[in-house]
mmJSON file of the N, C-alpha and C atoms, coordinates in Angstrom:
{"data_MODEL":{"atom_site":{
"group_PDB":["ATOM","ATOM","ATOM","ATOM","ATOM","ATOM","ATOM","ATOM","ATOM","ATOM","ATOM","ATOM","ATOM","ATOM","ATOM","ATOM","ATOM","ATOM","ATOM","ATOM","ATOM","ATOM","ATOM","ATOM","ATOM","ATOM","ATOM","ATOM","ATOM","ATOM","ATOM","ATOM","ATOM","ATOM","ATOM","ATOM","ATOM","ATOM","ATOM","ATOM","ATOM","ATOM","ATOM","ATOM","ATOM","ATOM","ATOM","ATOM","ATOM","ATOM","ATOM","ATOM","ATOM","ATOM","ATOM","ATOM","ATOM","ATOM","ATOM","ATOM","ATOM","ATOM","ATOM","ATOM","ATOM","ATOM","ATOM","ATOM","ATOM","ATOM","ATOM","ATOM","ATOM","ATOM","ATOM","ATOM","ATOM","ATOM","ATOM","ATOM","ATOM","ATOM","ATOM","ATOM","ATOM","ATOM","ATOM","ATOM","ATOM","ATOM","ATOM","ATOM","ATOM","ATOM","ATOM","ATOM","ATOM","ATOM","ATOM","ATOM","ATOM","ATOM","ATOM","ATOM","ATOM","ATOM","ATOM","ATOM","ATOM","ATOM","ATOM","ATOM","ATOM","ATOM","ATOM","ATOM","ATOM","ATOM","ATOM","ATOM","ATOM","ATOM","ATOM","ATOM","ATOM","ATOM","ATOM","ATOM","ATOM","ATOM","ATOM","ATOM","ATOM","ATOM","ATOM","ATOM","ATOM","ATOM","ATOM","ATOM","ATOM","ATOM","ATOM","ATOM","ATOM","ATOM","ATOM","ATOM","ATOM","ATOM","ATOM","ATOM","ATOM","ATOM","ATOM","ATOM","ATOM","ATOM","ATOM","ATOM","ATOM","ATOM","ATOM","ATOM","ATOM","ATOM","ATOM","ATOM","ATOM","ATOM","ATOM","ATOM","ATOM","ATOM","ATOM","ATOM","ATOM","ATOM","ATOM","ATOM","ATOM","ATOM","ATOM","ATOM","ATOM","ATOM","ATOM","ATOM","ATOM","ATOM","ATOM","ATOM","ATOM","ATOM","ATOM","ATOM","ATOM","ATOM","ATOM","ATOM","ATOM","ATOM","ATOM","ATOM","ATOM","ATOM","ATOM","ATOM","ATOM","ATOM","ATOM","ATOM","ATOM","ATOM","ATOM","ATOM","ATOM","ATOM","ATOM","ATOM","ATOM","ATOM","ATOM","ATOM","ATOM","ATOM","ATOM","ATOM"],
"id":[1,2,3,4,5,6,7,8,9,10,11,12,13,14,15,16,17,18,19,20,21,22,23,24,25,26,27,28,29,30,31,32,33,34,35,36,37,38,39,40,41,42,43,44,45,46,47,48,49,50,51,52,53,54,55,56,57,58,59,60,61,62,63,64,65,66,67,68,69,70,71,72,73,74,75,76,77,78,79,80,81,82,83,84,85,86,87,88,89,90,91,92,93,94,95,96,97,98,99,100,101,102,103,104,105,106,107,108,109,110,111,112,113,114,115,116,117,118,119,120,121,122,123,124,125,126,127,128,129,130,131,132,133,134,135,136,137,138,139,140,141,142,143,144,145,146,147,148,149,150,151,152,153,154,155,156,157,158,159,160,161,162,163,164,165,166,167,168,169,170,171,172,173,174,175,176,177,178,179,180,181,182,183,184,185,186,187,188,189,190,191,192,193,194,195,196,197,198,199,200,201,202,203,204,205,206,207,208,209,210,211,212,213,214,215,216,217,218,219,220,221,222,223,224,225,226,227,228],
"type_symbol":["N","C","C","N","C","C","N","C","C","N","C","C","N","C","C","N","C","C","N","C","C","N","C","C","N","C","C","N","C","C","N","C","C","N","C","C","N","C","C","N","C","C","N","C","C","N","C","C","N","C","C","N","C","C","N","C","C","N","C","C","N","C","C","N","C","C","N","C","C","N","C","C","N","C","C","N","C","C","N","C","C","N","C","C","N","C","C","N","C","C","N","C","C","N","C","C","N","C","C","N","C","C","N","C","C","N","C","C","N","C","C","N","C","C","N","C","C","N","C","C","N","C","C","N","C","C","N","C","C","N","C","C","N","C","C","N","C","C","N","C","C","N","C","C","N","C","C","N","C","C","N","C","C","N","C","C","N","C","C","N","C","C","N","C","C","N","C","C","N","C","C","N","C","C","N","C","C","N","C","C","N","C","C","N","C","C","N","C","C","N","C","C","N","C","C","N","C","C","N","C","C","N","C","C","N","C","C","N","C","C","N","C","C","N","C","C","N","C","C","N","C","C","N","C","C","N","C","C"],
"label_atom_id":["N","CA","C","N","CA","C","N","CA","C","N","CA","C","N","CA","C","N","CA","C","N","CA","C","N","CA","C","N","CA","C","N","CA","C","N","CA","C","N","CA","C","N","CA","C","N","CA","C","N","CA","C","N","CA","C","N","CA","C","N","CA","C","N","CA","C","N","CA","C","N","CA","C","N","CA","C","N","CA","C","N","CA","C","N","CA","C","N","CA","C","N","CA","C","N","CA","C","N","CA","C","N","CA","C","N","CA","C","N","CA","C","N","CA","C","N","CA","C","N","CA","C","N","CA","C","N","CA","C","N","CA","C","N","CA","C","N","CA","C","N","CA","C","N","CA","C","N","CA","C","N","CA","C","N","CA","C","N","CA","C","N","CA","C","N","CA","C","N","CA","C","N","CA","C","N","CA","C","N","CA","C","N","CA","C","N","CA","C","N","CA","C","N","CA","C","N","CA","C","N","CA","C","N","CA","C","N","CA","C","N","CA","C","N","CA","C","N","CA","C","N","CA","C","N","CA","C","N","CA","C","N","CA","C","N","CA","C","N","CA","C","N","CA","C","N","CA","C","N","CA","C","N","CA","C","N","CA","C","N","CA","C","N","CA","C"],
"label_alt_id":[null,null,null,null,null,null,null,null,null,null,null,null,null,null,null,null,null,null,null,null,null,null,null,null,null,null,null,null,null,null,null,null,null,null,null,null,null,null,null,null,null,null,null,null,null,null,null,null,null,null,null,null,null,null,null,null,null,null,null,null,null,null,null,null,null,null,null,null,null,null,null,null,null,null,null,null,null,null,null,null,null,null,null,null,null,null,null,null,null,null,null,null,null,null,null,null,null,null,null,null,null,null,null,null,null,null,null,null,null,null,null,null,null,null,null,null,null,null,null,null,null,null,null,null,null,null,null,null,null,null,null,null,null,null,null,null,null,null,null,null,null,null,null,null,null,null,null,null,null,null,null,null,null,null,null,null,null,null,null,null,null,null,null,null,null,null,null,null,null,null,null,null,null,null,null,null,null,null,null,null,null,null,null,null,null,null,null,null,null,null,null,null,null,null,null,null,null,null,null,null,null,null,null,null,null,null,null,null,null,null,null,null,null,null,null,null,null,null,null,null,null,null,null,null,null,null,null,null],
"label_comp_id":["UNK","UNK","UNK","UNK","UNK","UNK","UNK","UNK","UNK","UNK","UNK","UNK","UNK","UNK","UNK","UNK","UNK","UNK","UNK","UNK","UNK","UNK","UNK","UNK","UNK","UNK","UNK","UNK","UNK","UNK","UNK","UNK","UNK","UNK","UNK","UNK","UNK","UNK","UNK","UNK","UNK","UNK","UNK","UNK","UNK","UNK","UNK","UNK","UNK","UNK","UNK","UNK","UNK","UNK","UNK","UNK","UNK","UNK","UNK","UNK","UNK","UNK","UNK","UNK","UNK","UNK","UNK","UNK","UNK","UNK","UNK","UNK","UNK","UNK","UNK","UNK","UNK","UNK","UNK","UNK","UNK","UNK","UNK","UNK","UNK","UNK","UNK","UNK","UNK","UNK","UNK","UNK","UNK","UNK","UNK","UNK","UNK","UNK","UNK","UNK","UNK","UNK","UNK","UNK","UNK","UNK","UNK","UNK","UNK","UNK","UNK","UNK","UNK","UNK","UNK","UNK","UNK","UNK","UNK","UNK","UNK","UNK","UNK","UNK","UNK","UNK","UNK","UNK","UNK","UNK","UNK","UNK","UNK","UNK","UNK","UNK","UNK","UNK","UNK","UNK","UNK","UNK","UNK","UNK","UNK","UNK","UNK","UNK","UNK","UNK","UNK","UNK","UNK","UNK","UNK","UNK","UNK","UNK","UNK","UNK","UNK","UNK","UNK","UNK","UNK","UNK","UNK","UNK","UNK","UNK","UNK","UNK","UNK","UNK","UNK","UNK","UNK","UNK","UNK","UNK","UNK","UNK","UNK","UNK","UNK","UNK","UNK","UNK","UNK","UNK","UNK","UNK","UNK","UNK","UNK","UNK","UNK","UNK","UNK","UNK","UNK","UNK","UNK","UNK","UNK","UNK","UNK","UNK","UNK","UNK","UNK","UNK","UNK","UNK","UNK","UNK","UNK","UNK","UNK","UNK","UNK","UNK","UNK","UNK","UNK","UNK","UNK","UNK"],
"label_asym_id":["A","A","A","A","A","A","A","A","A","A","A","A","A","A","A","A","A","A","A","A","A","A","A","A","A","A","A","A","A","A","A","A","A","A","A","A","A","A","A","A","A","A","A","A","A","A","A","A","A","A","A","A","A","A","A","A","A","A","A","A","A","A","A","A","A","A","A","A","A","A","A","A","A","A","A","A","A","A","A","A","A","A","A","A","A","A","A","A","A","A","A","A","A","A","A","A","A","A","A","A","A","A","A","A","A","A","A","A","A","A","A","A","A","A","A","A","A","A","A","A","A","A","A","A","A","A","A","A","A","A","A","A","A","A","A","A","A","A","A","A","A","A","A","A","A","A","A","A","A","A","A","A","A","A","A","A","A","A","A","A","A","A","A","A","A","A","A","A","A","A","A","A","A","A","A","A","A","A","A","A","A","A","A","A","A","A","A","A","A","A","A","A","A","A","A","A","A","A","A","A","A","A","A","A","A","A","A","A","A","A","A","A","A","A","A","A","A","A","A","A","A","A","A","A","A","A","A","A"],
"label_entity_id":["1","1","1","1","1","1","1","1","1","1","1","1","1","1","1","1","1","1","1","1","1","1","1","1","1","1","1","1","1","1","1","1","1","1","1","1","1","1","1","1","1","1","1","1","1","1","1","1","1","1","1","1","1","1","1","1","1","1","1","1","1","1","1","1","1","1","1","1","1","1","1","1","1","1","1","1","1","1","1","1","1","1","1","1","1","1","1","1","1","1","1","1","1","1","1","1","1","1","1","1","1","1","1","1","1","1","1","1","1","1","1","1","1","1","1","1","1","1","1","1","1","1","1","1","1","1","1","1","1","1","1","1","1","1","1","1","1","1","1","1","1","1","1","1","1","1","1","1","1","1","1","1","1","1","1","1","1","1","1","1","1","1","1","1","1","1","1","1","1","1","1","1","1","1","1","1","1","1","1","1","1","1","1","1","1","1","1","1","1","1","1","1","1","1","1","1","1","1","1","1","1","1","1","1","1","1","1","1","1","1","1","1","1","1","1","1","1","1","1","1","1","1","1","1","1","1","1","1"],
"label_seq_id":[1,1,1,2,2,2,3,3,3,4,4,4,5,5,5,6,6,6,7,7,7,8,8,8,9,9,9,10,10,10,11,11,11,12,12,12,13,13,13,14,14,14,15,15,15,16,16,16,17,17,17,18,18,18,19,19,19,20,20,20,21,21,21,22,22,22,23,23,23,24,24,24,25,25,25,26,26,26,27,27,27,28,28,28,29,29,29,30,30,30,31,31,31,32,32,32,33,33,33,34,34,34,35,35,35,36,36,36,37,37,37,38,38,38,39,39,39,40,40,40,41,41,41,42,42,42,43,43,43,44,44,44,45,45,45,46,46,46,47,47,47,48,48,48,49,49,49,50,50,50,51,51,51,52,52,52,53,53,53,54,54,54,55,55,55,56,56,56,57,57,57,58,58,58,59,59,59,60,60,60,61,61,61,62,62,62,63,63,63,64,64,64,65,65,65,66,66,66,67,67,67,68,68,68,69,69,69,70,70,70,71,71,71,72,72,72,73,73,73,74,74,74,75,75,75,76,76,76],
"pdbx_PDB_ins_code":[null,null,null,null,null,null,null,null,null,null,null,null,null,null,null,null,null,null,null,null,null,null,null,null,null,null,null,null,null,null,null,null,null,null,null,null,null,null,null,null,null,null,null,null,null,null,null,null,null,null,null,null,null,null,null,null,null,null,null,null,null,null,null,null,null,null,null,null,null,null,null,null,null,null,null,null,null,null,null,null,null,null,null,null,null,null,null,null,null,null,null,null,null,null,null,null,null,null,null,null,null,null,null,null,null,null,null,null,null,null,null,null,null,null,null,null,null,null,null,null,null,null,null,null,null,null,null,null,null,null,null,null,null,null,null,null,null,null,null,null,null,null,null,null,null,null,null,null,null,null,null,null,null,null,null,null,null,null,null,null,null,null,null,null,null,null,null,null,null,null,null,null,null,null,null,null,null,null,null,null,null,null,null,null,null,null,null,null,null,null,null,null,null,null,null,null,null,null,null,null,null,null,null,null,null,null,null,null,null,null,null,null,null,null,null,null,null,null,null,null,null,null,null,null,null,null,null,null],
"Cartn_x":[-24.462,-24.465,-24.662,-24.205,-24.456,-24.788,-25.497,-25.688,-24.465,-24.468,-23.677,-24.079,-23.931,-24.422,-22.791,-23.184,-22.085,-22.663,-21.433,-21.795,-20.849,-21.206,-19.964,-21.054,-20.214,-21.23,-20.627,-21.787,-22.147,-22.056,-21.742,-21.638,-22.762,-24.114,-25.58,-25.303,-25.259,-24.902,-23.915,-24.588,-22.886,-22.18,-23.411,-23.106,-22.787,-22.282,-21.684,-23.077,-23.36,-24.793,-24.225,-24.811,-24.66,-25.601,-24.639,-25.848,-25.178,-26.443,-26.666,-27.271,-26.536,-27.439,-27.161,-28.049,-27.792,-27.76,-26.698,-26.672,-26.383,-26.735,-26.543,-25.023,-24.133,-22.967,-22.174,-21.43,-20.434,-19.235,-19.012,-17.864,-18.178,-17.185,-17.129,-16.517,-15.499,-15.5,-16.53,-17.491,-18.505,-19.661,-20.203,-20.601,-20.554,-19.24,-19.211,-19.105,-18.937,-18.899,-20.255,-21.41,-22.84,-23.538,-22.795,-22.843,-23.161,-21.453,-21.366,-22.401,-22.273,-23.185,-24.573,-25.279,-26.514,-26.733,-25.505,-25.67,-25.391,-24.562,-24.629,-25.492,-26.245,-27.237,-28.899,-28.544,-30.316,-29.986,-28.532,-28.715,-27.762,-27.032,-25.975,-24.719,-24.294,-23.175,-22.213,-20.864,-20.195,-19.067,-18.468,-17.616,-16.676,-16.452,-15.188,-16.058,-17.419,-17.962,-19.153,-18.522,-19.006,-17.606,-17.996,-16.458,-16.95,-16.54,-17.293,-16.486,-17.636,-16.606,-16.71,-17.011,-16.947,-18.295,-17.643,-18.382,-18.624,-20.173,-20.331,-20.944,-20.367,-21.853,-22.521,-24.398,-25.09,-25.776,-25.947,-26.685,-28.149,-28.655,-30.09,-30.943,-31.005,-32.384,-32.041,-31.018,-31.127,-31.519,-31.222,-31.505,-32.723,-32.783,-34.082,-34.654,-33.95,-34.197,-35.177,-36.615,-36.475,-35.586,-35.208,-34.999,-33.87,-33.033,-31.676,-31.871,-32.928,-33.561,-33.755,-34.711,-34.889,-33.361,-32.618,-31.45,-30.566,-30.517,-29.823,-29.863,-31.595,-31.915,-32.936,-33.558,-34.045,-35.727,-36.222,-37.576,-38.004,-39.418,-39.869,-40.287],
"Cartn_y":[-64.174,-64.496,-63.223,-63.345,-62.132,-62.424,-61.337,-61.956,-61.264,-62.366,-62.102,-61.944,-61.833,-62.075,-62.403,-63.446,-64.403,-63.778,-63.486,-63.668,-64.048,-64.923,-65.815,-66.09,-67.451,-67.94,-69.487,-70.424,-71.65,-72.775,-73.558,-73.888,-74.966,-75.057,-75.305,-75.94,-77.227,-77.708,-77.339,-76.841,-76.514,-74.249,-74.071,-72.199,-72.38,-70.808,-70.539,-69.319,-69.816,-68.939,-68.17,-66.765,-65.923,-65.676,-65.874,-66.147,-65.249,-64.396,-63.824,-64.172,-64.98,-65.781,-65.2,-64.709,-64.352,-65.501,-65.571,-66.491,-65.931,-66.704,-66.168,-67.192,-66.574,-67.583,-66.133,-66.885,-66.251,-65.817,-66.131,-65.253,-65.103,-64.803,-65.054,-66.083,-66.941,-68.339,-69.672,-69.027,-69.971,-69.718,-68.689,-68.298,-68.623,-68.536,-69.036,-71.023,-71.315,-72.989,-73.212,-72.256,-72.629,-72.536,-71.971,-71.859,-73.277,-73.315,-74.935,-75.611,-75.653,-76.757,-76.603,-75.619,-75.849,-76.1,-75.524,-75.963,-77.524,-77.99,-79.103,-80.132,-80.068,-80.42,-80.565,-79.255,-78.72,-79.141,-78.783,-78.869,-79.518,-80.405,-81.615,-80.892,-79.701,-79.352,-79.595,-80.058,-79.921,-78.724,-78.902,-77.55,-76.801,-77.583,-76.921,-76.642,-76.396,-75.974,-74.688,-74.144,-72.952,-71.895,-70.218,-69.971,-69.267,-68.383,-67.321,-65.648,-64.83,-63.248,-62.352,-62.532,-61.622,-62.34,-61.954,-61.985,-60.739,-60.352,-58.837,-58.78,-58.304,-58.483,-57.132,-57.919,-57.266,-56.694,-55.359,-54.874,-55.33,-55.776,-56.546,-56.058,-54.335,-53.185,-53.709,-54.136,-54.578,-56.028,-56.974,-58.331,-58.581,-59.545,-59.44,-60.86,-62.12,-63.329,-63.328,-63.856,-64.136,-64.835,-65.889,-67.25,-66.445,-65.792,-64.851,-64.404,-63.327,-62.43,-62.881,-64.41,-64.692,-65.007,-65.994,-66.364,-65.346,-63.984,-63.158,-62.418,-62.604,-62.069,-60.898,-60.962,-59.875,-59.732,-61.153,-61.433,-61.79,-62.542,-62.329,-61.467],
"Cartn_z":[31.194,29.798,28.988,27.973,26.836,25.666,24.906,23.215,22.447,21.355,20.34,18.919,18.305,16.959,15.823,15.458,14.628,13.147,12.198,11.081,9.906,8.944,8.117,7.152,6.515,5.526,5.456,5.319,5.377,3.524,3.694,2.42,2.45,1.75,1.247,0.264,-0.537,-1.299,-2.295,-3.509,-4.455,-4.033,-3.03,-3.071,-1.647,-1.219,0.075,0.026,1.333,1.515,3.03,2.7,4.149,5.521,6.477,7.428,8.9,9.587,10.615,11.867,13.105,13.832,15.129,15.896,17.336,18.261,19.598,20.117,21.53,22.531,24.083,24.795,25.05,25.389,26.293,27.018,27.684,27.409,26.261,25.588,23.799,23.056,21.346,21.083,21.751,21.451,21.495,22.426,23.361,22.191,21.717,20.479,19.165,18.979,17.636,17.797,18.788,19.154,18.948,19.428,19.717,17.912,17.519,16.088,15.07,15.43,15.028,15.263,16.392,16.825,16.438,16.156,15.58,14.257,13.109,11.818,11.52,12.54,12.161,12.834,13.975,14.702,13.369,13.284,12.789,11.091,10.142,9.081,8.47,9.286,8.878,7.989,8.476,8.228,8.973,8.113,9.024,9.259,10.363,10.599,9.645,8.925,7.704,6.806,6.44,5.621,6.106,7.697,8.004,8.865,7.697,7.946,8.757,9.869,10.947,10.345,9.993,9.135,10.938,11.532,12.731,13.47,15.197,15.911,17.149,16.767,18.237,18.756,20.077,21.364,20.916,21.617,20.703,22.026,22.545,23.674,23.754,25.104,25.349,24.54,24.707,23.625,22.565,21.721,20.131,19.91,20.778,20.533,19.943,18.871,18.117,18.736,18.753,19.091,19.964,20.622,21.967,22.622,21.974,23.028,23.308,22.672,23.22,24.351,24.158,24.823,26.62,26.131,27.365,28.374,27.794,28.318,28.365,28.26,28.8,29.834,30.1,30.965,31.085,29.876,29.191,29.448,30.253,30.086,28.582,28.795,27.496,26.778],
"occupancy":[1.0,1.0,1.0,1.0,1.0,1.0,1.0,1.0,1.0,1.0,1.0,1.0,1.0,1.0,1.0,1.0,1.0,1.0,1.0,1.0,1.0,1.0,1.0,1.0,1.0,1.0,1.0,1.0,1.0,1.0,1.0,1.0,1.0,1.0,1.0,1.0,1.0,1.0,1.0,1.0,1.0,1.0,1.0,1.0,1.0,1.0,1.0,1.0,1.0,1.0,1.0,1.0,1.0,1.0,1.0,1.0,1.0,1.0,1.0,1.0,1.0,1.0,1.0,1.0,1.0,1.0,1.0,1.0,1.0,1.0,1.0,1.0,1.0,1.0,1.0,1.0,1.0,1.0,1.0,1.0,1.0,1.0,1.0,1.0,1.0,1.0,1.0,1.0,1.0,1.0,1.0,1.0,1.0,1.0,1.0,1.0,1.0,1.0,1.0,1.0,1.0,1.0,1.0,1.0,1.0,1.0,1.0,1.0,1.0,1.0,1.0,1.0,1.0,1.0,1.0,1.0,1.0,1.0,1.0,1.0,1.0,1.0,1.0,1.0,1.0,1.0,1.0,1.0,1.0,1.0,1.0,1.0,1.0,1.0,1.0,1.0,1.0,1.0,1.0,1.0,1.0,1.0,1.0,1.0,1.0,1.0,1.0,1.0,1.0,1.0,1.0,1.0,1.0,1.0,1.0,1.0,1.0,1.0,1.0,1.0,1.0,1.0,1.0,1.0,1.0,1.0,1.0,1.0,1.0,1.0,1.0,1.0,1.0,1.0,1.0,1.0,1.0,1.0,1.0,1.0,1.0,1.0,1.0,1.0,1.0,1.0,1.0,1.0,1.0,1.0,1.0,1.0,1.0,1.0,1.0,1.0,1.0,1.0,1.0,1.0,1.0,1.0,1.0,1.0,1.0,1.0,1.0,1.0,1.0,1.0,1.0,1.0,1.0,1.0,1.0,1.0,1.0,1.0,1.0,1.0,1.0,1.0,1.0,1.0,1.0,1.0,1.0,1.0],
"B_iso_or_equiv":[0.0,0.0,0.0,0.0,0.0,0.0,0.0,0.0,0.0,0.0,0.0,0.0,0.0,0.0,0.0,0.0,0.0,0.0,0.0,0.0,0.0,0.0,0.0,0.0,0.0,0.0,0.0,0.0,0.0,0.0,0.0,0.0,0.0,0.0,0.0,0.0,0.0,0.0,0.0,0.0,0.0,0.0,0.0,0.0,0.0,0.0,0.0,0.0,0.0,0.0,0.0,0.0,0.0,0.0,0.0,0.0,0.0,0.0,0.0,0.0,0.0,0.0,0.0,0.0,0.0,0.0,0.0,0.0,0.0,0.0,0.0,0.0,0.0,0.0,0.0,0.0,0.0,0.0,0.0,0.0,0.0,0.0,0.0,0.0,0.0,0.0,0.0,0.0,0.0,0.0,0.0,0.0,0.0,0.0,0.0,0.0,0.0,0.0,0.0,0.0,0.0,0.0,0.0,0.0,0.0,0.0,0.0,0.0,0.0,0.0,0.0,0.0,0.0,0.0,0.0,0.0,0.0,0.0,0.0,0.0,0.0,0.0,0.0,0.0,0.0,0.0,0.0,0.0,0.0,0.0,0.0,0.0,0.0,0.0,0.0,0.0,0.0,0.0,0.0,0.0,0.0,0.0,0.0,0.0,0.0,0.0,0.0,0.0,0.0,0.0,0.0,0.0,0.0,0.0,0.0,0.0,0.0,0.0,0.0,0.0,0.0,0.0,0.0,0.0,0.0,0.0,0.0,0.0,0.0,0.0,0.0,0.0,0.0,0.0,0.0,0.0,0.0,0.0,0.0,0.0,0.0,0.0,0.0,0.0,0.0,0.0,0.0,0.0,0.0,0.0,0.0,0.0,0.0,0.0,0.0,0.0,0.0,0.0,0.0,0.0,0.0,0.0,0.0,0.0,0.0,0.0,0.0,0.0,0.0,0.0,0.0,0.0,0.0,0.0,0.0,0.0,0.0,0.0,0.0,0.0,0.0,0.0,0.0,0.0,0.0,0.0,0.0,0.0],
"pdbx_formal_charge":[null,null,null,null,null,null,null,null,null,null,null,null,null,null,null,null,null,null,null,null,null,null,null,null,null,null,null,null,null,null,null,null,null,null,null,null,null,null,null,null,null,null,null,null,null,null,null,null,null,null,null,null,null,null,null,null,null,null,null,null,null,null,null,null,null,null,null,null,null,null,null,null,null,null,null,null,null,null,null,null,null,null,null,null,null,null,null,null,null,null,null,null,null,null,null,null,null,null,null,null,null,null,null,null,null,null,null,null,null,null,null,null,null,null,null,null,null,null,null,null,null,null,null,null,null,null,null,null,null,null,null,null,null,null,null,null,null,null,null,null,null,null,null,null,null,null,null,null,null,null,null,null,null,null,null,null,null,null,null,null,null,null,null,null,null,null,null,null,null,null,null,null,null,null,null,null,null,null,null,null,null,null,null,null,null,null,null,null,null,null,null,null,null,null,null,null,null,null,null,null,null,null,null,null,null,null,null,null,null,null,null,null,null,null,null,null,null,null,null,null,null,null,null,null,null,null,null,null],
"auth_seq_id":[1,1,1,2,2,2,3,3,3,4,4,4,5,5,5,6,6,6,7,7,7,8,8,8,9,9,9,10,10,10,11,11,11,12,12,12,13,13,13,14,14,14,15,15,15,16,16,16,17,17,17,18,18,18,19,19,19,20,20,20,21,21,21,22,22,22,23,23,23,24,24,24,25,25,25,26,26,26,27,27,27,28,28,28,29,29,29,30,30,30,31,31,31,32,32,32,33,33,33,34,34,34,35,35,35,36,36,36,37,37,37,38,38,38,39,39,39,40,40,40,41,41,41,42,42,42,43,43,43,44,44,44,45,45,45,46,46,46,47,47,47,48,48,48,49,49,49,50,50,50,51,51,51,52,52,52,53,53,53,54,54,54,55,55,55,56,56,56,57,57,57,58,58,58,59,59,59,60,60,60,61,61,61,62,62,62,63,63,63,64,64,64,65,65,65,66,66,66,67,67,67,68,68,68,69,69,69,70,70,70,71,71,71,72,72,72,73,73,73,74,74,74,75,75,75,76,76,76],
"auth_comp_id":["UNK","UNK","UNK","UNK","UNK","UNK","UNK","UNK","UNK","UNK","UNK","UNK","UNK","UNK","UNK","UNK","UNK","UNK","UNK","UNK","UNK","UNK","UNK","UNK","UNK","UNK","UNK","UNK","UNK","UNK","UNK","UNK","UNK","UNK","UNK","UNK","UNK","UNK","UNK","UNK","UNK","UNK","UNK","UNK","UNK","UNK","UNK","UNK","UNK","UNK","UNK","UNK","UNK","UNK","UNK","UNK","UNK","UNK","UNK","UNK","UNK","UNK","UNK","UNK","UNK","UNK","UNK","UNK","UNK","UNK","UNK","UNK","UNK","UNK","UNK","UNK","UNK","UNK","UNK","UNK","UNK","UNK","UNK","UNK","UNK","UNK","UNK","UNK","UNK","UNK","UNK","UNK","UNK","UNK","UNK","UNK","UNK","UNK","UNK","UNK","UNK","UNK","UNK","UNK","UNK","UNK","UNK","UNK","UNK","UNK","UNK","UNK","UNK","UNK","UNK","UNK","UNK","UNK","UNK","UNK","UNK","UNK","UNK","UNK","UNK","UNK","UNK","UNK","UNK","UNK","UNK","UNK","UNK","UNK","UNK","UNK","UNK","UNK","UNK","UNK","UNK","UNK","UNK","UNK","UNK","UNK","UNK","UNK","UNK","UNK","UNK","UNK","UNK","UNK","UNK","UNK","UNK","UNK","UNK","UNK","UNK","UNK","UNK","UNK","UNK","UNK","UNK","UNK","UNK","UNK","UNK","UNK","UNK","UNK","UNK","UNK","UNK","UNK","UNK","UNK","UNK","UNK","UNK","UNK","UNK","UNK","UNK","UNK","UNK","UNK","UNK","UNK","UNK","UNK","UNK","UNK","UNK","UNK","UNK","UNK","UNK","UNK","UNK","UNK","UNK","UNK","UNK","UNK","UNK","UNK","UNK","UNK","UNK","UNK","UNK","UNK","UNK","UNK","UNK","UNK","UNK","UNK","UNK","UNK","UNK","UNK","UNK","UNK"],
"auth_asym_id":["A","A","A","A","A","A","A","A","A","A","A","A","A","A","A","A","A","A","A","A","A","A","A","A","A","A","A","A","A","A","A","A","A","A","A","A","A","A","A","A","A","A","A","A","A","A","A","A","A","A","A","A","A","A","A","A","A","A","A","A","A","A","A","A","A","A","A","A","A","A","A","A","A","A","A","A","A","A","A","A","A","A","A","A","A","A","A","A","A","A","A","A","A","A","A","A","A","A","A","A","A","A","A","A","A","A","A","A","A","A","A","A","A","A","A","A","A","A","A","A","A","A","A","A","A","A","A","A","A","A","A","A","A","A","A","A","A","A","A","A","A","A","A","A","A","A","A","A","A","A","A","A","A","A","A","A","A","A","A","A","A","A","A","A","A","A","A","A","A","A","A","A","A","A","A","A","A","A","A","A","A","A","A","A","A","A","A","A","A","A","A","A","A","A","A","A","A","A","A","A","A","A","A","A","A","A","A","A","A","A","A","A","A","A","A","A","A","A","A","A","A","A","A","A","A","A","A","A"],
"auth_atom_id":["N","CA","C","N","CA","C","N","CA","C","N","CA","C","N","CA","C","N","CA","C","N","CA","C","N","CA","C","N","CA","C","N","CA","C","N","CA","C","N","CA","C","N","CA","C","N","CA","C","N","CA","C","N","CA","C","N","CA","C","N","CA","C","N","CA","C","N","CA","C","N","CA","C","N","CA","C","N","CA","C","N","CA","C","N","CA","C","N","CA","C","N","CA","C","N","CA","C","N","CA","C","N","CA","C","N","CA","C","N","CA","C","N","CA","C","N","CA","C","N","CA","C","N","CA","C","N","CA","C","N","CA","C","N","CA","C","N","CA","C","N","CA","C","N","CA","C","N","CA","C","N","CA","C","N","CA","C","N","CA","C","N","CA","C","N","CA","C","N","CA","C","N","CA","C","N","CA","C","N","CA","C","N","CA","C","N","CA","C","N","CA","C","N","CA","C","N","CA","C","N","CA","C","N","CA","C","N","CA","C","N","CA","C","N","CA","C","N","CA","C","N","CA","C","N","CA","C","N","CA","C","N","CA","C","N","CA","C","N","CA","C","N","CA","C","N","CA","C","N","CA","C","N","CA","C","N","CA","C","N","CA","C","N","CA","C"],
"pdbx_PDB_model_num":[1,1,1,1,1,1,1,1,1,1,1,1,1,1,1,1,1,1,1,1,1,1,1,1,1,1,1,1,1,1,1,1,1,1,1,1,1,1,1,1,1,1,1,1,1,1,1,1,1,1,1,1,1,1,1,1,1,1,1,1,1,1,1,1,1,1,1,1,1,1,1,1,1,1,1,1,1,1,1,1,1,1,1,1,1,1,1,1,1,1,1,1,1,1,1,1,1,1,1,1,1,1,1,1,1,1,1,1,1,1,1,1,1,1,1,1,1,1,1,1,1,1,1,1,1,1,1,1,1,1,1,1,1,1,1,1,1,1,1,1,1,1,1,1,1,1,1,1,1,1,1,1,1,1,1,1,1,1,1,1,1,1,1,1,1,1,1,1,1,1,1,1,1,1,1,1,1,1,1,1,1,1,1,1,1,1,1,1,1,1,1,1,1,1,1,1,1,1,1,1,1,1,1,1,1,1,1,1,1,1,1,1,1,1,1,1,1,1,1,1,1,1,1,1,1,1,1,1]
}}}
């Protein structure tokens, strides 16, 4: 697995708000899917109202996340 870090912007009631989320997945499709799935899981968005501006793998020493961290392999 590897980290990524996704970044786009999300539409929050009437504004498009910007957002930076690290995620642990096996590719940048698998990534930006894990994306989805948490904005609309955690904050009832749905997919056409989050656009993705780039996605980059992010080397283990920079990962800020733990939970990334851990699932990459990184220890806690």
């Amino acid at each position: 697995m590897q980290a990524f870090l996704v970044r786009g912007t999300f539409k929050m009631a009437r504004d498009w708000t910007k957002f930076a989320k690290e995620v642990a997945a096996n590719t940048p499709e698998a990534a930006v899917e894990r994306v989805f799935s948490e904005f609309g899981s955690k904050h009832g968005v749905p997919r056409s109202y989050v656009k993705v501006k780039d996605v980059k793998p992010v080397p283990l020493e920079q990962v800020q996340d733990p939970v990334v961290r851990f699932r990459v392999g990184g220890g806690p």
